[in-house]
C-alpha positions in Angstrom: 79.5 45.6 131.0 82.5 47.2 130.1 85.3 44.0 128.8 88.7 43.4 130.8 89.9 40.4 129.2 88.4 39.8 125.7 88.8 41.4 122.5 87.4 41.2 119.3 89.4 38.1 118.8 89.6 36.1 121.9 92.1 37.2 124.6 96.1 38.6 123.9 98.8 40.2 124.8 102.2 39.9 125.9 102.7 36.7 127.0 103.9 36.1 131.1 103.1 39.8 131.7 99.0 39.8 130.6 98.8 36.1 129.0 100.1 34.4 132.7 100.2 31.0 133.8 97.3 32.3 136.7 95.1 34.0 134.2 95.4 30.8 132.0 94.7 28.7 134.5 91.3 30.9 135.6 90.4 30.9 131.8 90.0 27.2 131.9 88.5 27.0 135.1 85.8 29.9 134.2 85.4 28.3 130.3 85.1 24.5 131.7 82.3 25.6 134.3 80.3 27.4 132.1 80.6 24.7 129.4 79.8 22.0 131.8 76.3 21.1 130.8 74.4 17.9 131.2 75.4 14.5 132.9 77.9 13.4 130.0 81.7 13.1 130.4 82.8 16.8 129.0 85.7 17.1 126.8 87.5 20.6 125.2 90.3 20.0 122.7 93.4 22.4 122.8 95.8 23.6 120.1 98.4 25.9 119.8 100.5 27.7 117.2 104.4 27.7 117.7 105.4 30.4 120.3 107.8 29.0 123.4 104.9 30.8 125.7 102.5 28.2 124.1 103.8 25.3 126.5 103.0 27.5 129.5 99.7 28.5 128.4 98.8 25.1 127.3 99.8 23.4 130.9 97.7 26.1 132.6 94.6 26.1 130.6 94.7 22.4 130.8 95.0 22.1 134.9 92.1 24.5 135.3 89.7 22.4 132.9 91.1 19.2 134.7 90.3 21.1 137.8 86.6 21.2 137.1 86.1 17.7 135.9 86.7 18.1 131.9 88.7 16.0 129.7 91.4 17.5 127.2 92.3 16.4 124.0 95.9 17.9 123.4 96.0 19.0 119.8 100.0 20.1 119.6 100.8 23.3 116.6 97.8 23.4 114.4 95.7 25.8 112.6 93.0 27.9 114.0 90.4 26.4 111.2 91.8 22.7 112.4 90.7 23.8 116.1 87.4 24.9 114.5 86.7 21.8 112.8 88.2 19.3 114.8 85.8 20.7 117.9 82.8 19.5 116.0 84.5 16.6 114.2 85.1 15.2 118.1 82.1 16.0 120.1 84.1 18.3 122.1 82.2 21.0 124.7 84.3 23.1 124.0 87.6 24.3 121.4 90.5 26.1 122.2 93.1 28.0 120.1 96.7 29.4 122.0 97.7 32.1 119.5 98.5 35.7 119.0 97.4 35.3 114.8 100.0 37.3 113.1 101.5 38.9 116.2 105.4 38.6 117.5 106.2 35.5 119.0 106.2 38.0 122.5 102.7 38.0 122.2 99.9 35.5 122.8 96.8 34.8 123.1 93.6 32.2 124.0 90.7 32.1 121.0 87.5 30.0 122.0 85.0 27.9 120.0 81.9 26.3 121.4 80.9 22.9 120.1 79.5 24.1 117.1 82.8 25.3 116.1 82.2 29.2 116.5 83.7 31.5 118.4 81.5 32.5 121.4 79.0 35.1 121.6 79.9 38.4 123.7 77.8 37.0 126.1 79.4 33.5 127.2 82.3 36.1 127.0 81.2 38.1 129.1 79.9 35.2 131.3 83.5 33.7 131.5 85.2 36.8 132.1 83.1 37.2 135.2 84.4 33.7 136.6 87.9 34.3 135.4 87.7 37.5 138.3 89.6 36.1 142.0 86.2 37.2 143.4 84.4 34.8 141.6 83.5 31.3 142.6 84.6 28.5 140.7 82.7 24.7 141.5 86.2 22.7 141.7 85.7 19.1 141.2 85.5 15.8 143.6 88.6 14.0 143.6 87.1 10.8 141.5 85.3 13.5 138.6 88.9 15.4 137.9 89.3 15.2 133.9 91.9 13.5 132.3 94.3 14.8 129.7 95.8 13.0 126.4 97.8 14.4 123.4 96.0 12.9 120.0 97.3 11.5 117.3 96.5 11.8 113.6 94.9 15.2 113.8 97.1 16.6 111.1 95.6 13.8 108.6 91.6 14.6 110.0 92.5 18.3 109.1 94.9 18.0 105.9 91.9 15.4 104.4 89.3 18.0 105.2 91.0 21.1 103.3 91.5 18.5 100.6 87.6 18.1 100.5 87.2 21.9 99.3 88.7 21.2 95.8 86.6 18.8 93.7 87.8 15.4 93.2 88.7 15.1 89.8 91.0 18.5 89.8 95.0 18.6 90.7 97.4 20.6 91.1 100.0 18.4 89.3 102.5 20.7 87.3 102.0 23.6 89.2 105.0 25.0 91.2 103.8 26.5 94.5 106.2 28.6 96.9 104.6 28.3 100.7 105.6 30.6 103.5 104.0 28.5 106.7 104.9 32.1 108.9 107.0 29.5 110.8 103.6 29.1 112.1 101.1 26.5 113.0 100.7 25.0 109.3 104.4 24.4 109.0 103.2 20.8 108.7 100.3 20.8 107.6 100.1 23.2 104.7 102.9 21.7 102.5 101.6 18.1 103.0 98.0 18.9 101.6 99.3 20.7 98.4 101.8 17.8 97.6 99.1 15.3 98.2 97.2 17.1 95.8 99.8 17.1 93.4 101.7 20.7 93.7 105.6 21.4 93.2 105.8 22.5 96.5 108.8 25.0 97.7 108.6 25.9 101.1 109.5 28.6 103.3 108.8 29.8 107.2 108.9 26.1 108.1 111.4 25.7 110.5 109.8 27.2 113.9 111.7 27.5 116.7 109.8 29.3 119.4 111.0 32.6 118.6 110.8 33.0 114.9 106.9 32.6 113.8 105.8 35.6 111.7 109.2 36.8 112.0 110.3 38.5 108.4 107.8 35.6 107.0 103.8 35.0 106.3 101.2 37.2 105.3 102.5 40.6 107.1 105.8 40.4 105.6 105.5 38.8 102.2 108.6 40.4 101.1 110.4 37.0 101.0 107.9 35.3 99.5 107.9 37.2 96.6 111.4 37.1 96.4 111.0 33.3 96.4 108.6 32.9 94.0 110.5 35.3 91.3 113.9 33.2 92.5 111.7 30.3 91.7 110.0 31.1 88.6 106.7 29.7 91.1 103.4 30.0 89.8 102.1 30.9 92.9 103.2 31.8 96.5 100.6 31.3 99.4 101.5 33.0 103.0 99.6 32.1 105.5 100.0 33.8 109.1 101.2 32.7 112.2 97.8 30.6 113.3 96.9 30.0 109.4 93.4 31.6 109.1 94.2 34.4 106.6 96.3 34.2 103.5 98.0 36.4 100.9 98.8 35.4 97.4 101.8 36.4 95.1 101.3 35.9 91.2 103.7 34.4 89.3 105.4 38.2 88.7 105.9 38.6 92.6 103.1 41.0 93.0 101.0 40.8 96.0 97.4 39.6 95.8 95.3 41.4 98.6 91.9 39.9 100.3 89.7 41.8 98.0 91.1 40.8 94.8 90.9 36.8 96.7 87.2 37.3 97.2 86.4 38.9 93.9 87.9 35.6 92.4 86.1 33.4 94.7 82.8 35.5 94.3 83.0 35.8 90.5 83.9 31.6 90.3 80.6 30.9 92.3 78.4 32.6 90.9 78.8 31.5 87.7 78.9 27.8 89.2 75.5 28.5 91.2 77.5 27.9 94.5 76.4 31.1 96.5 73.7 31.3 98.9 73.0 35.4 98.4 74.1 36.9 95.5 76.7 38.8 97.2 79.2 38.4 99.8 80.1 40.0 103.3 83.3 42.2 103.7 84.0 45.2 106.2 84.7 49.1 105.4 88.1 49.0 105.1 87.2 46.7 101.6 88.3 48.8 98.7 85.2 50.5 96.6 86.9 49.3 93.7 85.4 45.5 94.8 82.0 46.6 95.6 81.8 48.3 92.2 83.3 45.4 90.7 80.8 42.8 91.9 77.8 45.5 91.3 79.0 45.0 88.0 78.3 40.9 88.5 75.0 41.6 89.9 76.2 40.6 93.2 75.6 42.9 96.9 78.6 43.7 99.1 77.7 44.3 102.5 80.1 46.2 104.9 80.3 45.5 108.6 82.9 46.7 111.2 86.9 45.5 111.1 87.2 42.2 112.2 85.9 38.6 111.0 83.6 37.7 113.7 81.4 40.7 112.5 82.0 39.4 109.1 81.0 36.1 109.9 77.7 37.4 112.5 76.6 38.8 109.4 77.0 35.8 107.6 75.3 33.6 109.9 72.2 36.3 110.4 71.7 36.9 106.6 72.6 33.8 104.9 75.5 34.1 103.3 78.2 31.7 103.0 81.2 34.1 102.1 82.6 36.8 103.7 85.9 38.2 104.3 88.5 41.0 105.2 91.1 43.1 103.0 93.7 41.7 105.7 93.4 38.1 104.0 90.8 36.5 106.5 88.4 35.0 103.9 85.7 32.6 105.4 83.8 30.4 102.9 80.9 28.6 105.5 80.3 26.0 103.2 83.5 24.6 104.6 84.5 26.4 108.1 83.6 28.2 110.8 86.0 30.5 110.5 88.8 31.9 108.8 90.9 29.3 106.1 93.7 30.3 104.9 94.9 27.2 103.6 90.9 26.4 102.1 90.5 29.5 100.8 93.7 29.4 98.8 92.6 26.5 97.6 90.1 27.9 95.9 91.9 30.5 94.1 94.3 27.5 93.0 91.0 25.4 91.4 90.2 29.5 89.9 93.9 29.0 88.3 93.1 25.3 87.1 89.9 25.9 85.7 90.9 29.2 83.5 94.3 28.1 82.2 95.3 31.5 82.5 98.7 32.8 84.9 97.5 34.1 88.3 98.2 37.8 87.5 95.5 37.2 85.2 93.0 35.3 87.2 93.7 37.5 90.3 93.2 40.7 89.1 89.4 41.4 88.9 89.3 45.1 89.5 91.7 48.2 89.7 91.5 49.1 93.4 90.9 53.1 93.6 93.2 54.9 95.8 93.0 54.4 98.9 94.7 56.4 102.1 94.7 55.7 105.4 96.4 57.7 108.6 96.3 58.0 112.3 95.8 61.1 114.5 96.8 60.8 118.1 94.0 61.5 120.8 94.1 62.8 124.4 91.7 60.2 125.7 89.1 62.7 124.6 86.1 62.1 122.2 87.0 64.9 119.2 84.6 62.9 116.9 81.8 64.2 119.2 82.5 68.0 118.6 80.2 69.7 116.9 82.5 71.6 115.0 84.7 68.3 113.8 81.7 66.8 112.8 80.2 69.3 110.9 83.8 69.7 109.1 83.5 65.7 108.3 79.9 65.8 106.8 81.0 68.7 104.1 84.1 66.8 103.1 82.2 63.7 102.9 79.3 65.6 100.4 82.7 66.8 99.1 83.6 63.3 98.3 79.8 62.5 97.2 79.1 59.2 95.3 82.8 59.2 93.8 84.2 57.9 96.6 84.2 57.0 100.7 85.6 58.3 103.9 85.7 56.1 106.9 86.6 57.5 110.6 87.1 54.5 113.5 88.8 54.8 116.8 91.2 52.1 117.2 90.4 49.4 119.6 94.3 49.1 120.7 95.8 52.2 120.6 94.8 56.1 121.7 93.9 57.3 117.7 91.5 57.6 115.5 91.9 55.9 111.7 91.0 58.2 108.6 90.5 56.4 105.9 89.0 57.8 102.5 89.0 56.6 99.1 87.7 57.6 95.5 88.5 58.2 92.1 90.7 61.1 92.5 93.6 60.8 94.8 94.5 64.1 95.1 90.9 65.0 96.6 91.2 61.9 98.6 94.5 62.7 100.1 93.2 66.1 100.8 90.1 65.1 102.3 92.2 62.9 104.7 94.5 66.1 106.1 91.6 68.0 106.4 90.0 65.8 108.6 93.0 64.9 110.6 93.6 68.3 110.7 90.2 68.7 112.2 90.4 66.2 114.9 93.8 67.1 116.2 92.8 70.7 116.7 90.0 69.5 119.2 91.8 66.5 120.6 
């Protein structure tokens, strides 16, 4: 069944024009109905990052789970990982998250989590989806069984307490001077509180939402003026989060930016020489730079690639036993504490890396050279060029071309009419070339 709503990370878009009041409203009416299981009093807890379009969303999704008998448990602006956790932490049926990550504040979007905290299965997707249709029946409840809805207080405590937990007791951040770009985001409050709790100078930034501002020129897709910050500031440190706080980017203390790979190669080397990984090896996707994989084959450790995205990251977590995975983008999920992405958790643990080896992040967060790496875009026709005979045979030479030096990496995009060419190796002038050819290629049979 071909999908009309979902995506690889819950439903988005442009918010009033696909994200509607109506569509909202259908969403909690379809998700409440199929989570409505057993005799108990169901309950689904709601939060939200900091877009104006997140009141209208949040109204809507909450009348349609009233509408068929489920309490809510208003959340207000918190992070995707709170949602997670705080899903389990309550009992809730069901979890959900009003965001559009690190998108405009234009956009947004609904994520879901089921009681065990994880985003649903393509097949309760698919199962919800059918019910959100105006075809569909939807089992509307009596008058006496409608839910009832109430915002809850001291959430940001339940959640800043649990990120706390993933540092061990005895080690602080006092002395260190962290810079903190909240994306004007849903960590604005929670985020600086934990690090001064734990100690931490903390200088903040992206703090001040006002509805229209979250990831604007701030967070982890625009780190510009965090570096800037942390150079102003002589920082140690500067952490971006993104607009719903599940990924993170770091900036050493000479303004550089740390990317996702270098983050888990720190995170990977630190436990395995504490004993703290499940597998000897972690879970990343192909866009991960070979220059990791080669670095943790050095470690003894596996890397295993899945498709772009974190809930493949995290499905292949789950099915081989791993307990951390992550993406280049800055989505790093560590299972021994969430369910999902952490951006705040996971920097934590590149801060306890920083305590425990004395040394200045450029140091600590610099594991590997990355090897060049280039990426373009070729426009399509809505045709399938990849299928040709004669563009595939052309991509099979240059890839023996490329031979054990290096990796090339072709991917329609999920969101737009073109096809990503990606290849990396040792030599970038053979990889750049590689990379025209191939577009080259494709656009002559698109």
């Amino acid at each position: 069944m071909t999908r009309k709503f979902f995506g690889t990370d819950g439903i988005r878009g442009r918010a009033n024009v696909k994200i509607t009041p109506e569509l909202a409203l259908r969403v909690g009416q379809a998700a409440g109905q199929i989570f409505h299981r057993g005799e108990h009093r169901h309950r689904v807890v709601i939060g939200k990052d900091t877009r104006l379009s997140g009141y209208m969303i949040e109204t809507a999704l909450t009348a349609g789970f009233l509408s068929v008998g489920m309490d809510v448990m208003l959340l207000g602006p918190m992070p995707t990982p709170a949602v997670a956790m705080l899903t389990r932490s309550m009992r809730a049926d069901l979890g959900v998250m009003i965001s559009a990550s690190h998108n405009p504040y234009e956009d947004n979007g609904i994520k879901l989590f089921g009681p065990d905290g994880y985003k649903l299965s393509d097949e309760i997707e698919l199962a919800i989806e059918a019910l959100i249709e105006p075809s569909a029946s939807i089992s509307l409840a009596g008058s006496r069984d409608l839910g009832r809805a109430k915002r809850i207080e001291g959430v940001h405590a339940r959640y800043i307490e649990f990120a706390k937990r993933a540092l061990p007791k005895a080690l602080a951040l006092d002395g260190m001077r962290i810079v903190l770009d909240c994306a004007n985001g849903a960590a604005y409050r929670v985020a600086p509180e934990a690090l001064w709790e734990l100690g931490a100078e903390v200088i903040t930034i992206g703090n001040e939402p006002d509805g229209f501002n979250i990831n604007r020129d701030v967070g982890s897709t625009a780190p510009q003026t965090l570096q800037q910050k942390v150079r102003e500031m002589r920082a140690d440190i500067g952490i971006a989060l993104d607009g719903d706080a599940d990924r993170v980017i770091i900036i050493d203390e000479k303004g550089q930016i740390v990317d996702g790979d270098q983050l888990m190669a720190v995170v990977a080397e630190s436990w395995h020489r504490e004993g703290r990984l499940s597998k000897p090896g972690i879970v990343a996707t192909i866009m991960s730079n070979l220059g990791l994989e080669r670095h943790l084959e050095g470690l003894g450790l596996s890397l295993a690639r899945t498709a772009v995205g974190d809930r493949y990251v995290l499905e292949h977590m789950r099915e081989h036993g791993f307990n951390m995975g992550g993406e280049q983008s800055g989505h790093i999920i560590l299972s021994d504490y969430s369910t999902t992405g952490d951006g705040l958790v996971a920097a934590l643990q590149i801060l306890a890396a920083v305590r425990n080896e004395a040394k200045p992040v450029s140091e600590i967060c610099h594991r590997f050279e990355p090897l060049p790496q280039v990426l373009k875009n070729v426009q399509t026709k809505g045709g399938q060029p990849l299928k040709d005979e004669k563009v595939a045979g052309q991509i099979e030479k240059l890839r023996a071309k490329l031979g054990n030096k290096g990796r090339l990496v072709i991917r329609p995009s999920g969101t737009e009419p073109v096809i990503r060419v990606m290849a990396e190796g040792d030599d970038r002038k053979l990889v750049e070339s590689i990379v025209d050819d191939v577009i080259a290629a494709i656009a002559k049979a698109a």
